[in-house]
Structure formats: C-alpha cells, structure tokens
C-alpha positions as CSV (number, residue, x, y, z in Angstrom):
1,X,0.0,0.0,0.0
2,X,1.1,3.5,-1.0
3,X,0.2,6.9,1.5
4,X,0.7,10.4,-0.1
5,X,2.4,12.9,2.1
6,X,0.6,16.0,2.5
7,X,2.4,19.0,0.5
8,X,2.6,22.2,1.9
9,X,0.1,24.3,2.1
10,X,0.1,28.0,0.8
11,X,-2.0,31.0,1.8
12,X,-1.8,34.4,-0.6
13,X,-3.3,37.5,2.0
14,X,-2.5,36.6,5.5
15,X,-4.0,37.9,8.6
16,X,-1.9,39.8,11.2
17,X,0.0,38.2,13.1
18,X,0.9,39.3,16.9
19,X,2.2,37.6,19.9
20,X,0.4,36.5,23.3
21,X,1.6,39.6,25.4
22,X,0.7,42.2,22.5
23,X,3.9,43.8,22.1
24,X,4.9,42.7,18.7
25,X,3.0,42.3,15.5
26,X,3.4,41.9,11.9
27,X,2.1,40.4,8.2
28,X,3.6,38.0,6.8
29,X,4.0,38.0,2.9
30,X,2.8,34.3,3.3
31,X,2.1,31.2,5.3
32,X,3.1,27.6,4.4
33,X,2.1,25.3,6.3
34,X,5.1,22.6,6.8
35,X,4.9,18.7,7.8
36,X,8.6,17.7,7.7
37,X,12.2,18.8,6.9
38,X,11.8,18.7,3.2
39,X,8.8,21.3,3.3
40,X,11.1,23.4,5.1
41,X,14.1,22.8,2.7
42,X,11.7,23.8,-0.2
43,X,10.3,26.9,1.6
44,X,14.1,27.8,2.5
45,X,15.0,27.5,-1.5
46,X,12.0,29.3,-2.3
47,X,12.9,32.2,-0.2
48,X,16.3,32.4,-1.3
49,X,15.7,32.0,-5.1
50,X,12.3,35.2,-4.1
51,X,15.0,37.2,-2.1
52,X,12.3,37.1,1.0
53,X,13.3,36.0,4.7
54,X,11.7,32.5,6.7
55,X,10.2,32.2,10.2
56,X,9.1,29.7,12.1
57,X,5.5,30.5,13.9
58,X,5.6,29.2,17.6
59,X,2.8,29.6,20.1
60,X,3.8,33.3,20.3
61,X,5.2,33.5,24.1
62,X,7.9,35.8,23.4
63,X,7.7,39.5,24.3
64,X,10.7,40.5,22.2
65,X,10.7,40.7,18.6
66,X,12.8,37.7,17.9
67,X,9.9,35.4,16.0
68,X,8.1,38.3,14.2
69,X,7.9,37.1,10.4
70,X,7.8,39.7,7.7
71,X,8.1,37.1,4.8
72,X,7.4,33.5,5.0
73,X,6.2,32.5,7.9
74,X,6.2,28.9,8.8
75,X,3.2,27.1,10.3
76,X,5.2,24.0,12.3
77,X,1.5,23.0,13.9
78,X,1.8,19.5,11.9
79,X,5.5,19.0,13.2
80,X,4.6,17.7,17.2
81,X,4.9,14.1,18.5
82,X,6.8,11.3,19.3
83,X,9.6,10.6,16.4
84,X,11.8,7.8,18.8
85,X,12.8,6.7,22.3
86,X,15.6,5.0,23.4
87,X,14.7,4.1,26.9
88,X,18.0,2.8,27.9
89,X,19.6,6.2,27.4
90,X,16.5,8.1,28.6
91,X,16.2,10.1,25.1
92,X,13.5,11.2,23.0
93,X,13.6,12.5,19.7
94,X,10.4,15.0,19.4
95,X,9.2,16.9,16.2
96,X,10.5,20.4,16.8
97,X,6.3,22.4,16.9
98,X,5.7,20.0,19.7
99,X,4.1,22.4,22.4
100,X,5.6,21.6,26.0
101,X,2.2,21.2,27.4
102,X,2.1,17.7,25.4
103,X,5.7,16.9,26.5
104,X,4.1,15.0,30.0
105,X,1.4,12.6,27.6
106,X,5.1,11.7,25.5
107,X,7.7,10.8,28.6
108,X,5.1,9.6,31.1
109,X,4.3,6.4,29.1
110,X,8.0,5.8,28.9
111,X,8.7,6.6,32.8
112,X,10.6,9.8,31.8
113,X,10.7,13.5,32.2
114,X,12.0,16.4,31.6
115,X,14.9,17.5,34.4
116,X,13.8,20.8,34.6
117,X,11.0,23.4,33.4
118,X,10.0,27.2,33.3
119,X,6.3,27.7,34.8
120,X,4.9,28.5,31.1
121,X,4.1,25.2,28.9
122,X,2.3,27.4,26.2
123,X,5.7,27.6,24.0
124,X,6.7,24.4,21.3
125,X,9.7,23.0,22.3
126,X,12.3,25.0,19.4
127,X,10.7,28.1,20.3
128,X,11.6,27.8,24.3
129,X,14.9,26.2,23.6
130,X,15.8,29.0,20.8
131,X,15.3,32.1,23.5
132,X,16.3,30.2,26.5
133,X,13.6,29.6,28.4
134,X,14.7,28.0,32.0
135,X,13.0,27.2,35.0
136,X,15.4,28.2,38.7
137,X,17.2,25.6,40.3
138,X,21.3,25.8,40.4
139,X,22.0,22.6,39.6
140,X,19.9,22.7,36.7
141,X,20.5,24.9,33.3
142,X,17.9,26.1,30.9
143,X,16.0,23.8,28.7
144,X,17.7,24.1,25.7
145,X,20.8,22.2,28.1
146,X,18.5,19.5,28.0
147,X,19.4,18.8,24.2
148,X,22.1,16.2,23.3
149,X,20.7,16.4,19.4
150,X,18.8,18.1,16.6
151,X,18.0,18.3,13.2
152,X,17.7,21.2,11.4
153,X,17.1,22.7,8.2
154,X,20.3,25.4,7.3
155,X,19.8,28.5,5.8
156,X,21.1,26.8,2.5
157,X,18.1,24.5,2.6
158,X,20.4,21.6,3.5
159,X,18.8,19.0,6.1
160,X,21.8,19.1,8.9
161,X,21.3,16.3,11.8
162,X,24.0,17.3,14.7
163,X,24.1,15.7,18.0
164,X,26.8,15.5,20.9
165,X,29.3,14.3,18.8
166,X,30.2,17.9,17.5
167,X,29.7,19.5,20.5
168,X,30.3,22.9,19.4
169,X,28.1,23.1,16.6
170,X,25.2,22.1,19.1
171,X,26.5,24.5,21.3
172,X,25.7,27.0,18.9
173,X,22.2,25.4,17.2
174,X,20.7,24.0,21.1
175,X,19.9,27.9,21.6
176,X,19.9,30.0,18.2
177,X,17.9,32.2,18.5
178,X,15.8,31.1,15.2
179,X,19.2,32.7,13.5
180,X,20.6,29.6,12.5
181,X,18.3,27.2,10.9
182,X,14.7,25.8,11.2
183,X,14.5,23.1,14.1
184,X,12.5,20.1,12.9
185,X,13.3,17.1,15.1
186,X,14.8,17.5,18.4
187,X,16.7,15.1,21.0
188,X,16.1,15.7,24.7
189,X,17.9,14.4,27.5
190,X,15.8,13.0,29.8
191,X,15.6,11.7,33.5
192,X,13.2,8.9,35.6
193,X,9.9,10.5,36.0
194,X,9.6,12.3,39.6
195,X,7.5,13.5,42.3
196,X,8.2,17.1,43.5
197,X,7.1,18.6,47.1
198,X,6.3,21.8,46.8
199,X,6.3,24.5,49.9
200,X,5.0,27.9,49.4
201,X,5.1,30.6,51.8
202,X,5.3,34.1,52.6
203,X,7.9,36.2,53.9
204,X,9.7,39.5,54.6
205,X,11.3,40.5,51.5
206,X,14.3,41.6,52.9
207,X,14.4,38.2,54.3
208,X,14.0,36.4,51.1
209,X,16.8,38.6,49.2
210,X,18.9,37.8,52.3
211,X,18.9,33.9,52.2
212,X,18.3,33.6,48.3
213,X,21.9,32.8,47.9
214,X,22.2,30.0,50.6
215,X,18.5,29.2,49.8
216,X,19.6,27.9,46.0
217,X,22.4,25.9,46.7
218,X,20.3,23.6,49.9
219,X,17.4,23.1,47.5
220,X,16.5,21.7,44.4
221,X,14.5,24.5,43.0
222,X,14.0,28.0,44.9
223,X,12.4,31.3,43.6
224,X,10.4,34.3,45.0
225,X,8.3,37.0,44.0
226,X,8.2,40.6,45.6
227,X,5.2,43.0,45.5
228,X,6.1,46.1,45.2
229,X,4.9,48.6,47.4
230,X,4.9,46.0,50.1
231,X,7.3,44.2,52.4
232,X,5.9,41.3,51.3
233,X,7.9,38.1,49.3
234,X,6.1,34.6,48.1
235,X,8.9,32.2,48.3
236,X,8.4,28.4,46.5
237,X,10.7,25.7,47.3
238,X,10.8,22.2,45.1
239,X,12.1,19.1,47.1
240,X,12.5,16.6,44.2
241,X,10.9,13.3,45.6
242,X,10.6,9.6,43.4
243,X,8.1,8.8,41.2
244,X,5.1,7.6,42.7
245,X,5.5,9.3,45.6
246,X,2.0,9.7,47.2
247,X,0.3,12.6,46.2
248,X,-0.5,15.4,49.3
249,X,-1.8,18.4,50.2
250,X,-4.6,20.0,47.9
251,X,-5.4,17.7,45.1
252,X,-5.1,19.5,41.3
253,X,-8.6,20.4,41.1
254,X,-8.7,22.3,44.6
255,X,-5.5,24.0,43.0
256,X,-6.6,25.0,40.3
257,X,-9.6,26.6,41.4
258,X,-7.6,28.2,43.9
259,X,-4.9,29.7,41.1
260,X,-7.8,30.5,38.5
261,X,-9.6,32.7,41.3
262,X,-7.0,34.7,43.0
263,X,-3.5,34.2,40.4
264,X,-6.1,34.9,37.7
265,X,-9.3,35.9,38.0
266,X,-8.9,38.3,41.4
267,X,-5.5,39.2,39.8
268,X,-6.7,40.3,36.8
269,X,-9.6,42.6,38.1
270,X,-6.8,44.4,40.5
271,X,-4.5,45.1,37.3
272,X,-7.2,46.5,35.5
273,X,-8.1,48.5,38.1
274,X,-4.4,49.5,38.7
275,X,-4.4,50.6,34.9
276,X,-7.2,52.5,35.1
277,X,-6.8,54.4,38.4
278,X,-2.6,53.8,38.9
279,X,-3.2,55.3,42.0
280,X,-4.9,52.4,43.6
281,X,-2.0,50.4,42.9
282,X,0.1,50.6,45.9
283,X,-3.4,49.5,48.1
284,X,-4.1,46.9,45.7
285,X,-0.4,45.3,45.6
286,X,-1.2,45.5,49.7
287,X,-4.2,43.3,49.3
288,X,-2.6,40.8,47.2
289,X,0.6,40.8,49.3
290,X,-1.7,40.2,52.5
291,X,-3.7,37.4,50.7
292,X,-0.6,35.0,50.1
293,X,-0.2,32.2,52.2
294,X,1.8,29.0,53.0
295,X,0.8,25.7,51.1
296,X,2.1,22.5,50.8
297,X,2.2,19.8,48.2
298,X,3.4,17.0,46.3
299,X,2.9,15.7,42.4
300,X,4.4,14.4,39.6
301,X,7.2,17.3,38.2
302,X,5.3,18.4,35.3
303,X,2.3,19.5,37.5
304,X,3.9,21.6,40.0
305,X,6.6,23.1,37.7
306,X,3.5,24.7,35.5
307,X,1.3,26.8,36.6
308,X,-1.8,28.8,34.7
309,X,-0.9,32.5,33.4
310,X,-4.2,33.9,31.9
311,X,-3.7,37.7,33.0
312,X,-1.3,39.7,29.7
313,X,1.4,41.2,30.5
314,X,5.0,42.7,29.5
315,X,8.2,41.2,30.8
316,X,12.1,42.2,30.9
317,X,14.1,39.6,32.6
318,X,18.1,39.6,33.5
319,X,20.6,37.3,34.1
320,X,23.3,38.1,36.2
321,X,26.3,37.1,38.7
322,X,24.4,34.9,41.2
323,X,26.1,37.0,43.8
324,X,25.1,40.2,42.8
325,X,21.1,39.4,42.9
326,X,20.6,41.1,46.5
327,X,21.8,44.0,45.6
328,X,20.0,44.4,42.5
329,X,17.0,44.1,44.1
330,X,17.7,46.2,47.0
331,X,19.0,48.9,44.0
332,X,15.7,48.6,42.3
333,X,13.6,48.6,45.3
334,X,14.5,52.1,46.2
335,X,14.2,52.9,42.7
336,X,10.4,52.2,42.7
337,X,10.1,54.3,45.8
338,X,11.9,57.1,44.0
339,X,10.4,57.2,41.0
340,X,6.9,57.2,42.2
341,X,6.1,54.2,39.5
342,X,2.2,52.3,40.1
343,X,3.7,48.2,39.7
344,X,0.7,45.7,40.0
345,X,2.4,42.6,38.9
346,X,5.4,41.3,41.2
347,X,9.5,40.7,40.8
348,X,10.6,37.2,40.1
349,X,13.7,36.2,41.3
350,X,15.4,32.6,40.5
351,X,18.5,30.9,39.5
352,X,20.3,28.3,36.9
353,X,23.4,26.4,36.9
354,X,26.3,27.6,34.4
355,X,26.3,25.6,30.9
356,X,28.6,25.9,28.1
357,X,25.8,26.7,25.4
358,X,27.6,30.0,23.4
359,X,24.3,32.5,24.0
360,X,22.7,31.2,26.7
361,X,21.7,33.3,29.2
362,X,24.5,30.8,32.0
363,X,26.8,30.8,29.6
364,X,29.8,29.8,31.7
365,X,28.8,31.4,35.0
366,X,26.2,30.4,37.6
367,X,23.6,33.0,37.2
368,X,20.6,35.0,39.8
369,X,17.4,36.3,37.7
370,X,15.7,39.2,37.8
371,X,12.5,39.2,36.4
372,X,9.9,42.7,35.9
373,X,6.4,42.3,34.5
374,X,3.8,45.1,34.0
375,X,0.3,44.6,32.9
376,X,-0.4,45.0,29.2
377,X,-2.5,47.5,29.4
378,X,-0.4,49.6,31.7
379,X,0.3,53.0,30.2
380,X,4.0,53.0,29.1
381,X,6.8,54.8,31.1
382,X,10.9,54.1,31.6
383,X,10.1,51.4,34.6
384,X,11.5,49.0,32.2
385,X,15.1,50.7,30.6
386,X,15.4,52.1,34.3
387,X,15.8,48.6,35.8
388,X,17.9,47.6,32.5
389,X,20.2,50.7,33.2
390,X,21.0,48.6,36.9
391,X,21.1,45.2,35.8
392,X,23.6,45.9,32.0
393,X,26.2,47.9,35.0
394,X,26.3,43.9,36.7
395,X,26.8,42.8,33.2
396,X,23.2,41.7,32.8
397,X,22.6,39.1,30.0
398,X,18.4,39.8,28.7
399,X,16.4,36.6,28.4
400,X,16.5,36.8,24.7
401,X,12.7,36.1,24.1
402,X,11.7,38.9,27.0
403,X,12.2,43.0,26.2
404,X,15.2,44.7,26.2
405,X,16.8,47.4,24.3
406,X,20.8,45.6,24.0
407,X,22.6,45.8,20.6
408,X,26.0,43.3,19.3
409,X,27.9,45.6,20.6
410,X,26.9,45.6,24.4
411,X,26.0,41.7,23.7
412,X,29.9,40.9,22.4
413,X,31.2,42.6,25.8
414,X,29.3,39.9,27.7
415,X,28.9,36.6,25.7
416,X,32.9,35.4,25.6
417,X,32.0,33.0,22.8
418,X,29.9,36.0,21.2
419,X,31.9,35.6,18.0
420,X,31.8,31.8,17.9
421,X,28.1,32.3,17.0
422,X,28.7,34.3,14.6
423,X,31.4,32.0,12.7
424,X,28.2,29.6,13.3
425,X,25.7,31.9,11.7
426,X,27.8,32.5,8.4
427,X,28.3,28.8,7.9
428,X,24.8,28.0,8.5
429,X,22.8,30.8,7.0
430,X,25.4,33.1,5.0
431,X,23.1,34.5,3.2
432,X,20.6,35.6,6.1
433,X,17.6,33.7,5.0
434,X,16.3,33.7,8.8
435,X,17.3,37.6,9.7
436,X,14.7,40.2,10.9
437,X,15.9,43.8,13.1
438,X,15.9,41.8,16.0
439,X,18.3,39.6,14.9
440,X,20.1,42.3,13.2
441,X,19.8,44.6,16.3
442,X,21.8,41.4,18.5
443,X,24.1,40.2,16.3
444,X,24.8,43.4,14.4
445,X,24.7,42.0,10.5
C-alpha cells in the first residue's frame, strides 16, 4: 500500500500576526504550512531563489521581537509528537512544533521526564529552547541544556542532523535564536519521571533577598516574587521526591480553582483596576501581598513546575552574577520608591546552573534572575530601561525572548563565545535567510 504525504500548504493575504503579550506584530507576505524537513528545505529554497526571509511560527510567548515574520512564515502545527525513544539512554527525539504542554502525555508512558521546566508550557519546544527559556534551580540549566541532538534545516536549505558528537556546533544550534536554521526534530535528554514537594510561603522581602543565595544551593529548586509597594515576598521551594510518591496536600482540582480565582481571576480585576486608576496600585499590591499564604504539596514534576498565566502582561528579565542578585533588588527597590512608578504585577527572582551553550543566558557562569512584568495594558513609562540601566552595569545578559533594548555591541562585551556564534551563523545561514531587526539589532549583520 502506497500513502501520499501531505504537501505544503500556501495562503496568498494573510491575517496579522501578533504575539500573546501584544507587544509585537506583523504580516507576513505568506504562510506555508510545513509537515517535515523537506517542506522546510523547499520553503528555505524558495525564499532564497524570491529574495524574502523564513520564520518559524511558535505559540507566540515571546515578548521580544525575535519570532516576528515579515516574509514566509512557517506554520510548524503539523511537526509535534513522538519521532523515537531510546529508553536505555532516557532520550527522545520530538518533532520540533511539539508544544511543551504535550511533553508529560510523550515521557510519562516511557517513565521519563524532563529534568527541569519554566512555569509557562504554552511555548513548542524550538521556540523555548531558541530564546532560553529555563526554569530556577542551580543545579539545573535552561531547557535548551537538556538537548544532546537536533535536526535542522540550514539556511542553504540543506537537512543538517547534529548531535553531541560535535559538540560545538550544538553549542551553537541547542539555543539559536531562530538565527541559525529551522529546528525540525529535536533530541532531549531525559531523566526517571519524579514527584516534587512543593512549599510555598510568605515572607519578609528583605528576608528572602537575604537567604536567596544560601536558599539555592540547599534546594532543588528555589524562587520568590516581591510586590512592590509592600514588604511582602512569596517564596516556592521544590524538594525533588521519586516517582510515585503519594500525592499530598490540595489535590489539582482544589489548586486549580484556587490559582484560577486569586493568580487569575482576582489578579486580573486588580490590574485593570491599577491601569485605570494607577493610584490604587500601591493599596491593591497590599491586598494581594496580604492574601498569600503557605501551602504544601506533592505531584508528579510536570504538574507543580507549571502553573496557569491567563492575566497579559509585558516582561524584561536579567541574568546576572548569582552573587550580585541582593543587591539588585535592593537597587531597584529604592528605585520604585523614587520614581513614584504604580507596579501591580510582582519581581521574580530565580536561578540556573552555568552551561557551556555559546548564547545562553548561564553561559559559563552560575547565574541569579531578575524578572519585571507590568500589565499589558499599563500606560508606558521608563520602569523598564530604568531597571535595564542597573542590571547591564552587573553585566546583565536579557532573556533573549523577553524586552530589552541591548545591541551586538553591548552583547559581544558579555557573551565570551559571542563571536563563535557568529562563525556559526555564516556557515549555516550566510546568506541571512532567517534575519529580521531583532536579529540584526543582537548580532549586528
């Protein structure tokens, strides 16, 4: 019996596209829906023979304007699912659209999972490893560290497989920032599926800042959020426990309720308040400052990693020496107060291990975040390039897929294998088949 693959499909007028948080948008000059690598080696020849750029459509998650398409833009919603696993080696080779949210359904059949994850599973699995995404934990990287193999489609339109055997190529292509190629299939390194306890509570902030550093070398995962305007910090702590540990505290119906009502629905009638009257904000932050309190409990990884984020907003996130976090935060604490800003949404604060990936954001040194979010409908100010200003003069590294304003030329001062990337970029797309002004704005050409 004979089956027909599906051929690409082609759209002439295109609707707008824009991202989830609303700070980019675009039209594409077309969308072709893609199945495998050869689609995307045929859009790739197309574009070069029409002089027009190619980019890969995600879920959209990225504040920056690193995935914005201005001429083909790929649809990868065919690409997801299961291509192999070798059990023995705790690998899986993925289809590179596959959205993170269907990562559990994949590994849990094959007593897997994924070592580490950020608290958003809305992204595909190329566009979180592409700009970095991580979770916190210091003896744990970002995802993209979590790739031992890929394969990818060059900006030549060659199909290029690379795994750990050329370990400087994949240090370039596991986070590429779309520059490189089009990820089709990619190889994760996994672990044995486990349980995580989790312990929430709240604290002085000064208190957090204090013992964040000690805090994220004794546990397995540690983060906290500040509200501004209050004293207030939400720490979470993440014991990692073995699979099948039994399951305590409030089941994942009682927590979702509670998360929908006050991280969600509550949340977001307080922020559109705050955008309306910013006056109220201070009193409002109060409120939801006063309304956190301690919880504990355990699940499978995937479940208390993730958690619901239904509320729009912007985000510029840092990474910088793990040592230096405290003082950051204590810098841009009085800054806040000075400046007289109205901040509704809260500062996240976490940590990853150092990895040897050439433009990730722990490229060789163990690094402290510094998350800032405001509400997306939030009347714009310099809250933003203020806290930038105190986070670039600690050599700050921005979360490539979150806001920033940093060109090559701050970017080379920071990233020591800056230039290796580049060499990477002109051998796998010399003729700039994937650019846009992001790219062009953070890699200079």
């Amino acid at each position: 019996m004979t089956t027909t693959r599906p051929t690409p499909t082609q759209t002439g007028a295109t609707a707008r596209w824009r991202n989830w948080g609303r700070t980019q948008s675009a039209t594409p000059a077309e969308v072709i829906a893609v199945h495998d690598a050869d689609d995307v080696a045929a859009a790739v020849h197309r574009a070069r023979r029409d002089g027009v750029t190619v980019k890969p459509a995600g879920s959209g998650h990225s504040f920056s304007a690193i995935a914005v398409p201005d001429g083909i833009s790929l649809d990868l919603g065919a690409m997801t699912g299961l291509v192999h696993a070798d059990r023995e080696r705790g690998r899986v080779t993925v289809r590179a659209g596959t959205p993170l949210h269907q990562m559990p359904a994949i590994l849990e059949p094959l007593g897997l999972a994924m070592p580490n994850l950020g608290d958003v599973d809305a992204q595909t699995l190329a566009g979180a490893t592409s700009t970095g995404t991580h979770g916190t934990g210091l003896a744990f990287g970002g995802i993209a560290t979590q790739i031992v193999g890929v394969t990818l489609v060059t900006g030549t339109g060659e199909v290029l497989t690379v795994g750990d055997d050329d370990p400087s190529t994949l240090q370039a292509v596991a986070l590429g920032l779309g520059a490189l190629g089009v990820l089709t299939e990619i190889t994760l390194q996994c672990v044995p599926a486990f349980c995580l306890e989790a312990v929430e509570a709240a604290v002085q902030v000064d208190d957090a800042a204090r013992d964040f550093d000690d805090a994220v070398r004794r546990h397995d995962h540690h983060e906290f959020y500040w509200f501004p305007h209050t004293d207030v910090a939400l720490t979470k702590t993440n014991t990692r426990l073995p699979a099948g540990a039994p399951t305590e505290g409030p089941g994942r119906v009682a927590r979702f309720l509670t998360d929908e009502v006050l991280s969600n629905g509550v949340f977001a009638v307080m922020c559109e308040a705050g955008a309306r009257f910013p006056s109220v904000a201070p009193a409002l932050a109060t409120v939801a400052g006063k309304a956190q309190s301690g919880r504990r409990f355990v699940d499978t990884s995937s479940s208390v990693f993730v958690s619901q984020r239904r509320v729009r907003f912007r985000e510029m996130e840092y990474a910088i020496p793990l040592d230096e976090v405290r003082d950051a935060l204590d810098e841009i604490r009085m800054l806040i107060d000075r400046r007289g800003w109205r901040i509704s949404f809260p500062i996240e604060v976490r940590a990853a291990g150092a990895d040897d990936l050439m433009l990730s954001t722990a490229s060789g040194r163990d690094s402290g975040y510094i998350a800032v979010h405001r509400y997306h409908r939030d009347a714009p100010d310099d809250y933003f390039t203020s806290v930038e200003e105190i986070l670039t003069r600690r050599g700050g590294r921005p979360h490539w897929g979150k806001m920033h304003t940093r060109t090559a030329e701050y970017l080379r001062t920071v990233y020591p294998r800056f230039d290796e990337f580049l060499a990477a970029r002109d051998r796998l797309d010399p003729h700039r088949v994937f650019a846009n002004p992001y790219l062009t704005q953070v890699l200079g050409r």
